[in-house]
C-alpha positions as CSV (number, residue, x, y, z in Angstrom):
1,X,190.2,96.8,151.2
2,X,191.1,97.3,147.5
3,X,189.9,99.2,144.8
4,X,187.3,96.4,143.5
5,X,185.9,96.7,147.2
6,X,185.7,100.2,147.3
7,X,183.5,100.2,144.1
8,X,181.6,98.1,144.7
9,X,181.0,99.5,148.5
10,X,180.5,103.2,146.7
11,X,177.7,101.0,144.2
12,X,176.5,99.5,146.9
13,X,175.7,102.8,148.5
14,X,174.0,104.5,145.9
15,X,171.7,101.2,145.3
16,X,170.5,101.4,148.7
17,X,169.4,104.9,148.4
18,X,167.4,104.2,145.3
19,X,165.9,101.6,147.3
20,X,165.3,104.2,150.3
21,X,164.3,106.9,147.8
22,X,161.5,104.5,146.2
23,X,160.5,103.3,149.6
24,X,159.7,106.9,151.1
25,X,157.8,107.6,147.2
26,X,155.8,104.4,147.9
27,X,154.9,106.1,151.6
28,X,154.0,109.3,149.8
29,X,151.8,107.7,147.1
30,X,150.6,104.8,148.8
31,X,148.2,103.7,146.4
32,X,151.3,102.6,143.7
33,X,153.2,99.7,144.4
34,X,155.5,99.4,142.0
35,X,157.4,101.9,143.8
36,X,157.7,99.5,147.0
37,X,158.4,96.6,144.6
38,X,161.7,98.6,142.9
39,X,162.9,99.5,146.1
40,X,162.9,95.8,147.1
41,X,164.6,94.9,144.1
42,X,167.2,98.0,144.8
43,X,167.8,96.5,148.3
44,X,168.3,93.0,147.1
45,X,170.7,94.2,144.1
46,X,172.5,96.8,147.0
47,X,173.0,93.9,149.1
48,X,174.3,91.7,146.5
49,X,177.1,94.2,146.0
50,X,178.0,94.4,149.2
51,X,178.7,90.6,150.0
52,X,180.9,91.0,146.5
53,X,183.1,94.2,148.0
54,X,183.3,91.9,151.2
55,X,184.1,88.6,149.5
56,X,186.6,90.7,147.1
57,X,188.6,91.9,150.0
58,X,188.6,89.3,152.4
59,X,191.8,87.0,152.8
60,X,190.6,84.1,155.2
61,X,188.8,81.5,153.0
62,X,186.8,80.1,155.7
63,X,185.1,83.7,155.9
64,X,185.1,84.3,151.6
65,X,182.6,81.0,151.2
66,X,180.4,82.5,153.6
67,X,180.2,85.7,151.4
68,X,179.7,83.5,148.9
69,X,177.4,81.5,149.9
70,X,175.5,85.0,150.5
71,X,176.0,86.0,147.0
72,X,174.0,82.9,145.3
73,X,171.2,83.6,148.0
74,X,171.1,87.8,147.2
75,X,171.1,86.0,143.1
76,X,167.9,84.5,144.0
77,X,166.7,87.1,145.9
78,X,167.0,89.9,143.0
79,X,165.0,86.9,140.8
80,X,162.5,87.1,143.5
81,X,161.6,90.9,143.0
82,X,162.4,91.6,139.6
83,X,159.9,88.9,138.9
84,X,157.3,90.3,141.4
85,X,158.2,93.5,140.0
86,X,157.7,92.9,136.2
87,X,154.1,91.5,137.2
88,X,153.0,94.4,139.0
89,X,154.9,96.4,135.6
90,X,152.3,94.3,133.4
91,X,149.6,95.2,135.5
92,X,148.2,91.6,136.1
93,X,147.5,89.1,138.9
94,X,149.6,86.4,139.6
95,X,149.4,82.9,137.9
96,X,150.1,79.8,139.0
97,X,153.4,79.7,137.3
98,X,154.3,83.0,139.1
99,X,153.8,81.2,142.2
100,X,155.5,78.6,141.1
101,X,158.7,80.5,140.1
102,X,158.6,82.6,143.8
103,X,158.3,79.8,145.9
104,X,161.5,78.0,143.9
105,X,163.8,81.2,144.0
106,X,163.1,81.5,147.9
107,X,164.6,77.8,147.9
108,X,166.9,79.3,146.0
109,X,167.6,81.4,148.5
110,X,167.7,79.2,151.4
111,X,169.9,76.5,149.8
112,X,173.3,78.5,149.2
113,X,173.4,78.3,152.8
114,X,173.6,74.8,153.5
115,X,176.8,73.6,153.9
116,X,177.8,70.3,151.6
117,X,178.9,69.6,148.3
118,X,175.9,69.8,146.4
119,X,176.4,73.7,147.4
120,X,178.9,75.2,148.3
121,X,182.4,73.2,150.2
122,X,185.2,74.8,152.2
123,X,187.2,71.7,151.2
124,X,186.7,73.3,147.4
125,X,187.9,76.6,148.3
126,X,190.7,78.0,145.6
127,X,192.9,81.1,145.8
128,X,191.8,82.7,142.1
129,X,193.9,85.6,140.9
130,X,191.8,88.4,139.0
131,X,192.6,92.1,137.8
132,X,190.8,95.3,137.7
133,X,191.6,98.1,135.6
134,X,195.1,96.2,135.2
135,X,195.5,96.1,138.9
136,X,195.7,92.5,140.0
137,X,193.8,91.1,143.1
138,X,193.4,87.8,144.7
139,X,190.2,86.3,145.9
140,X,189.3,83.1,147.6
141,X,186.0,81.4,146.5
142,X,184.4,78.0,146.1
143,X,182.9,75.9,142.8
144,X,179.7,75.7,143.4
145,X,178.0,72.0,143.2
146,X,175.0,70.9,141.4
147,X,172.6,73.2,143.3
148,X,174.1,76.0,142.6
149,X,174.4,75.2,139.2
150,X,171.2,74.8,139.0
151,X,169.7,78.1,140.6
152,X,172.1,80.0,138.3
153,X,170.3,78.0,135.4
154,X,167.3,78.7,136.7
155,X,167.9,82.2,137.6
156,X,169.2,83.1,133.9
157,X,166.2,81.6,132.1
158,X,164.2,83.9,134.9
159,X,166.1,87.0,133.8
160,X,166.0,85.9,129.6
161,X,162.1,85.9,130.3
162,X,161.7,89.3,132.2
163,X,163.6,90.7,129.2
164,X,162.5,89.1,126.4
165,X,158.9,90.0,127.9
166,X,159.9,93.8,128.2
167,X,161.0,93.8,124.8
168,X,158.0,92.8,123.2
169,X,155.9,95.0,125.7
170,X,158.0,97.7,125.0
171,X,157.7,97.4,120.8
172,X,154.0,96.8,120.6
173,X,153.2,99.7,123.1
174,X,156.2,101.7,120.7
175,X,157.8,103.5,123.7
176,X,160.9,105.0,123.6
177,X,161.7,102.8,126.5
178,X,162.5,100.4,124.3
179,X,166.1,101.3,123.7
180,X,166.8,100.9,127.7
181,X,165.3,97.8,127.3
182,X,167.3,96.2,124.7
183,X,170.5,97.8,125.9
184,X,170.5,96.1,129.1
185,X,169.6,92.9,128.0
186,X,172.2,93.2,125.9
187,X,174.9,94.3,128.4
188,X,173.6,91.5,131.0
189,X,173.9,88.7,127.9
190,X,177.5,90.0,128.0
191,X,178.3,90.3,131.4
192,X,177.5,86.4,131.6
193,X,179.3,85.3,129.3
194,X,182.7,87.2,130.6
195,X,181.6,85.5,134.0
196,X,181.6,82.2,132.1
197,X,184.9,82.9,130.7
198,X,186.5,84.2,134.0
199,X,185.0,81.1,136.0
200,X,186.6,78.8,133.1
201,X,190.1,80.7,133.9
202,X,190.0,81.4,130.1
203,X,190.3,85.3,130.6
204,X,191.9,87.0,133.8
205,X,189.5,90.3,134.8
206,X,186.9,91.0,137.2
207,X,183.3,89.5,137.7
208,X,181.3,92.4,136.2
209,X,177.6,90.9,136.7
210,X,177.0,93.1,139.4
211,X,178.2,95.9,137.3
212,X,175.9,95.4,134.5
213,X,173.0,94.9,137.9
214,X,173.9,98.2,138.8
215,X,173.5,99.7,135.2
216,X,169.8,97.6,135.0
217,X,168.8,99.2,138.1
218,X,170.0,103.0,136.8
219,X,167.7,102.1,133.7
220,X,164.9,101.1,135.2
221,X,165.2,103.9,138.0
222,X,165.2,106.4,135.4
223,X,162.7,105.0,133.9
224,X,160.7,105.1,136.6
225,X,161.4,108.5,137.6
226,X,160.3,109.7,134.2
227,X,157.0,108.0,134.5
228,X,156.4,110.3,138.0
229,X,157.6,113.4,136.6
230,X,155.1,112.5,133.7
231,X,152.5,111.8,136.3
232,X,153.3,114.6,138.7
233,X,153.7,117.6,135.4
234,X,149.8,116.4,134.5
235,X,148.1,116.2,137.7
236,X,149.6,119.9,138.3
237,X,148.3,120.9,134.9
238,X,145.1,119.0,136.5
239,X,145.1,120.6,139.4
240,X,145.9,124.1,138.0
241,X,142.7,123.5,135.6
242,X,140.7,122.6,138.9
243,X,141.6,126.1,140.7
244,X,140.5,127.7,137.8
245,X,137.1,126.0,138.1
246,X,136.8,126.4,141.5
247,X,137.2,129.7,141.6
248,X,134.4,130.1,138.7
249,X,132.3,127.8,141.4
250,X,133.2,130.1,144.5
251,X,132.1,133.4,142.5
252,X,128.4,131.9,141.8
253,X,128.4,130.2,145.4
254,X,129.3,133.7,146.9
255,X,126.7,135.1,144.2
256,X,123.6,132.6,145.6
257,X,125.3,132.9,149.8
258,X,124.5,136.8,149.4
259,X,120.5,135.9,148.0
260,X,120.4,133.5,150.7
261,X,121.9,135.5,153.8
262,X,119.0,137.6,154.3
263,X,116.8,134.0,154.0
264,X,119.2,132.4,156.9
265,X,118.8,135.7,159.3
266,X,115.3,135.5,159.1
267,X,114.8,131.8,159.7
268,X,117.2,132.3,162.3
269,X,115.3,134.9,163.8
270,X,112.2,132.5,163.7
271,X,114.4,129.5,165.2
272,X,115.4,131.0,168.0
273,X,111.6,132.6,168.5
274,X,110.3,128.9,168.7
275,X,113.5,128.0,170.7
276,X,112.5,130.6,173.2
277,X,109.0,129.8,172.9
278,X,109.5,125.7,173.0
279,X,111.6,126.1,176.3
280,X,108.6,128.7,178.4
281,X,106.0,128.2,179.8
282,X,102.9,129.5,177.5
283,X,101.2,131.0,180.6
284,X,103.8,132.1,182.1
285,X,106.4,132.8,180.2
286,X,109.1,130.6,183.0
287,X,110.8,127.6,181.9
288,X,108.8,124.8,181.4
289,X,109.0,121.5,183.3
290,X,111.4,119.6,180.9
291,X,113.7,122.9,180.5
292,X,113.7,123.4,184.3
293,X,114.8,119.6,185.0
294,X,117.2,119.8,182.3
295,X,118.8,123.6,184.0
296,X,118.8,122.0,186.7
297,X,120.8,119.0,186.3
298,X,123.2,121.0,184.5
299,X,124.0,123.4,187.6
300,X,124.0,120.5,189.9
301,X,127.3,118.9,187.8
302,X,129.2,122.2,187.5
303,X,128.3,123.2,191.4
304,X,129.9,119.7,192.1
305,X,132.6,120.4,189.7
306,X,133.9,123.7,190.9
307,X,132.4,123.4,194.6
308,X,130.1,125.6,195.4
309,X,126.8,125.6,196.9
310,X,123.2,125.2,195.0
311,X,119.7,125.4,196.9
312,X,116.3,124.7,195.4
313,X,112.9,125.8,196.5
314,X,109.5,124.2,195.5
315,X,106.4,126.8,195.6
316,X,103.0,125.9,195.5
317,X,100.4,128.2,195.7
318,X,97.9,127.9,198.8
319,X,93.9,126.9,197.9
320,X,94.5,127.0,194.2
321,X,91.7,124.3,193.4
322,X,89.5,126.2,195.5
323,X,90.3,129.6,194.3
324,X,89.7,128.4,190.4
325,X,86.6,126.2,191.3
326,X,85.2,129.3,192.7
327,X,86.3,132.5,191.1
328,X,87.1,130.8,187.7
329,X,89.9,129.1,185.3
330,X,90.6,132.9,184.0
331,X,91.0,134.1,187.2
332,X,92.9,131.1,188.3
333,X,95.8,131.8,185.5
334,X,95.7,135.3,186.3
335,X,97.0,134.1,189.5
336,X,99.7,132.4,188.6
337,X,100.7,134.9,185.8
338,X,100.8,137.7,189.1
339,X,102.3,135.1,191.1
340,X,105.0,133.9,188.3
341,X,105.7,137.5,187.5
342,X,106.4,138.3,191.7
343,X,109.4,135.1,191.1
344,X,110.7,137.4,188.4
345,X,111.1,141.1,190.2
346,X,112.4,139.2,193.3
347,X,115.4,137.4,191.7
348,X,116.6,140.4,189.5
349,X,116.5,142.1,192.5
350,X,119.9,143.0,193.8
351,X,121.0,141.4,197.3
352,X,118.1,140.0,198.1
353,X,119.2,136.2,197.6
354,X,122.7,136.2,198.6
355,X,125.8,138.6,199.3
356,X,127.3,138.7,195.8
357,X,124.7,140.6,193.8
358,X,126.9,139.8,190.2
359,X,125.2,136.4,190.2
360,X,121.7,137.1,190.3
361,X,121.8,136.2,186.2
362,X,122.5,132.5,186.9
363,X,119.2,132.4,188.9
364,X,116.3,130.3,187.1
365,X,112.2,130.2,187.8
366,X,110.4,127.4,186.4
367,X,106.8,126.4,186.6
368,X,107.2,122.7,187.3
369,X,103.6,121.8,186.4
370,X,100.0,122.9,187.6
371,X,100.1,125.4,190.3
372,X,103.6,124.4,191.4
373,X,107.1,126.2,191.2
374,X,110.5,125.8,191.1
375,X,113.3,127.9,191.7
376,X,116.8,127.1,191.2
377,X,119.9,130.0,192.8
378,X,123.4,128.9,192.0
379,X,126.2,130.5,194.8
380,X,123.0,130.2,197.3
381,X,122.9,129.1,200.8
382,X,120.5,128.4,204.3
383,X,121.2,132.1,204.2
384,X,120.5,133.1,200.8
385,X,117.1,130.9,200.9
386,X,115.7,133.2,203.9
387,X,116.6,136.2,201.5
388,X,114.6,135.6,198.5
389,X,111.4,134.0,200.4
390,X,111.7,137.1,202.9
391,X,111.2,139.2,199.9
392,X,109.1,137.7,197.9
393,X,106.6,137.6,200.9
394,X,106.8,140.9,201.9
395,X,105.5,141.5,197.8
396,X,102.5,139.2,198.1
397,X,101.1,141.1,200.3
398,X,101.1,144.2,198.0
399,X,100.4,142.3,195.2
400,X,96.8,141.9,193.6
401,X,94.8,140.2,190.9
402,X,92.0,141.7,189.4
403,X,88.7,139.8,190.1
404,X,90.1,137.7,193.0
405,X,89.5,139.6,196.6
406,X,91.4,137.1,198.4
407,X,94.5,136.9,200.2
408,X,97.1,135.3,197.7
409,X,99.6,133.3,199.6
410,X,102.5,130.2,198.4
411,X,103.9,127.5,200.5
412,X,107.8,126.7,200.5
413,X,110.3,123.9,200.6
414,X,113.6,124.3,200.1
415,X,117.0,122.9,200.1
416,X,120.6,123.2,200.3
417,X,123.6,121.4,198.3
418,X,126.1,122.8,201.5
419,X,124.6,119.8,203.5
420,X,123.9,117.2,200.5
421,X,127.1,117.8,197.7
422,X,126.4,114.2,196.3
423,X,122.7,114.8,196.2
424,X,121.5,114.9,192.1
425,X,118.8,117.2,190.5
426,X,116.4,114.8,191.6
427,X,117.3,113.9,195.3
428,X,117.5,117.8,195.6
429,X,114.0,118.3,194.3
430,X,112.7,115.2,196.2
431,X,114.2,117.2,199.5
432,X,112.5,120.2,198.7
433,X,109.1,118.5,198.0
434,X,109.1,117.0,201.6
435,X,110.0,120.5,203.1
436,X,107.1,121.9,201.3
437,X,104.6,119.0,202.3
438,X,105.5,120.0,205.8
439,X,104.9,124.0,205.2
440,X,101.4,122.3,203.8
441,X,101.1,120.4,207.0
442,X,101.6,123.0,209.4
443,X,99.2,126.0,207.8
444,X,100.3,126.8,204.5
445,X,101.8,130.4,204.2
446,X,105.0,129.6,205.0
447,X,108.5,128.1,204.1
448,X,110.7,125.1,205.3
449,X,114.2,124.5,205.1
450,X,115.6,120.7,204.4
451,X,118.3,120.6,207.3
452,X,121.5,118.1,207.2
453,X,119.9,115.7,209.6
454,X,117.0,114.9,206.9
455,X,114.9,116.8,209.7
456,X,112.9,120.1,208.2
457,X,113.8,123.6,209.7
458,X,110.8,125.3,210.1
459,X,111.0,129.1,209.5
460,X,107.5,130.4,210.1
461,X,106.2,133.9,209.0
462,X,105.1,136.2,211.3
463,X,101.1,136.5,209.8
């Protein structure tokens, strides 16, 4: 590889990381596209160096027409996005001549391929001697036919366009960019013409059009950078003026959270009141029925979840119609206040509904509706059932209500999850209901157990 190669390899290099550089800006700032658009023009003009370096240091001419022939496609190429990115640079849509022009330089870029002599012929190929920096090298390349004539027409009128339309953007904007602008037009103008002169074998040094590429892309890269820097020095400014205002905001906002603090602790006193209140009982002060569903359901999952064992009981008190058609509706809720209250001391009892006596918080009393009861005990078994109803019958018969001389007595059904762990809320409480329509059936005062074999267990009392 010679020295010509090496350069251009080396330009090749850098062009491709302005492409990468512009591509990972165009991540970053998604919302600008020119930055996407440069970087595709980069990549076109870093490719177009590279098939030079490989043509210039090739010695099989078979092999030198093909990096020819990808030369005059990269040409089209690099006419391709410096068009595309000069529209985006004006900031308007694309006509119909724009489409025009794309469409005919990807042609462009298809055609240089095609073997034939309209493009490029192997039976054309010439060895051309050339010099760099006084050093002479040899290089093997083809004359191009009528298409390529063409497409270099084509792309040159292109390229006179762009630049003529820069310059006049440039001077009635009055930019300092102008300068850049004029310089490498200038420099490109020239670089054709010593191509023209070298492809005439009227002077003897190297192509320099990808030269004068690479000094068009630093332009327009620095350019470019100093529009961000521009960009990024007043959004900091921007954003330096916005922390300054926020921090006015904060102090007030801090200023009306304190006025308001003492406003959201008191309303959050009163929320959780009517939370409270929303999810008793007014009578008796025990979850209502909606609350008591919901509870339940809720321990039924987790007992399924982690495995363990869930019964519920279904209470009814004995001759309730009776005892309020004939003693009165007053006494009749002073009953089930007494009675409600009796569900409360028995479960915050310790050990009286199962073994481990740390878990007697999980355990909930609701009044399902009327003169009916539920009761649901988390970590509760058979056993565990006989427990609580042992107790809380031996404190009905202690228990009294004050214009009622009667005996005060429940009914029970209850059920266990040991036997029934797919059962839901509702099959549970559907078990229990038929265990306590059999404690009805047999004499009241009393409490049956759902067994496995959908049969009830009776447990009497001893009256």
């Amino acid at each position: 590889m010679n020295m010509v190669s090496v350069t251009l390899l080396t330009i090749s290099i850098i062009s491709l990381y302005i492409a990468a550089f512009f591509t990972t800006l165009h991540v970053i700032l998604h919302k600008n596209r020119i930055y996407l658009n440069f970087a595709l023009l980069a990549l076109s003009i870093s490719l177009y160096q590279l098939f030079t370096a490989l043509l210039y240091s090739s010695s099989i001419p078979e092999i030198s027409i093909w990096y020819q022939r990808a030369q005059f496609s990269t040409i089209a190429l690099i006419n391709l996005a410096a068009w595309i990115f000069f529209i985006k640079e004006e900031k308007r849509h694309f006509k119909k001549t724009d489409i025009l022009i794309i469409v005919t330089n990807i042609l462009f870029a298809i055609i240089p391929l095609i073997p034939g002599n309209l493009t490029l012929s192997v039976h054309r190929v010439h060895e051309k001697s050339l010099s760099f920096f006084a050093k002479p090298f040899t290089i093997y390349e083809s004359k191009p036919g009528i298409a390529i004539i063409i497409e270099c027409i084509f792309v040159l009128t292109c390229i006179t366009l762009i630049f003529v339309k820069v310059i006049l953007i440039t001077t009635k904007q009055k930019k300092y960019v102008k300068f850049p602008s004029i310089f490498s037009l200038a420099i490109f103008i020239a670089a054709i013409i010593n191509d023209i002169l070298i492809a005439l074998n009227i002077i003897n040094s190297a192509y320099i059009v990808e030269y004068t590429l690479f000094v068009i892309l630093l332009l327009i890269n620095f350019n470019l950078q100093r529009k961000f820097y521009i960009v990024f020095k007043r959004e900091k400014k921007l954003h330096h003026e916005l922390e300054e205002k926020v921090e006015e905001r904060s102090k007030e906002i801090s200023e009306l959270n304190k006025k308001l603090s003492k406003t959201n602790a008191e309303l959050s006193k009163k929320n959780n009141l009517f939370k409270r209140l929303a999810e008793k009982d007014g009578l008796t002060g025990l979850l209502n029925h909606a609350n008591f569903q919901e509870r339940l359901d809720e321990l039924v999952n987790m007992s399924q979840r982690h495995n363990f064992t869930l019964s519920v009981a279904m209470i009814d008190v004995d001759d309730f119609k009776k005892i309020n058609d004939t003693y009165g509706h007053q006494t009749g809720d002073e009953l089930l206040k007494t009675v409600s209250s009796l569900f409360k001391i028995s479960l915050n009892r310790k050990n009286i509904a199962c073994d481990d006596k740390n878990i007697r918080s999980y355990d909930i009393a609701g009044r399902y509706g009327g003169d009916e009861f539920g009761i649901i005990l988390p970590y509760c078994d058979t056993d565990g059932i006989k427990k609580v109803f042992e107790r809380i019958y031996s404190q009905l018969e202690i228990i009294g209500v004050e214009g009622y001389d009667g005996d005060i007595s429940i009914s029970v059904g209850a059920v266990s999850s040991e036997n029934f762990k797919s059962a839901d809320g509702k099959e549970l409480v559907r078990y229990a209901d038929e265990a306590l329509y059999l404690a009805k059936k047999k004499g009241k005062n009393r409490y049956f157990i759902y067994n496995w074999i959908h049969e009830p267990n009776k447990e009497p009392r001893d009256d």
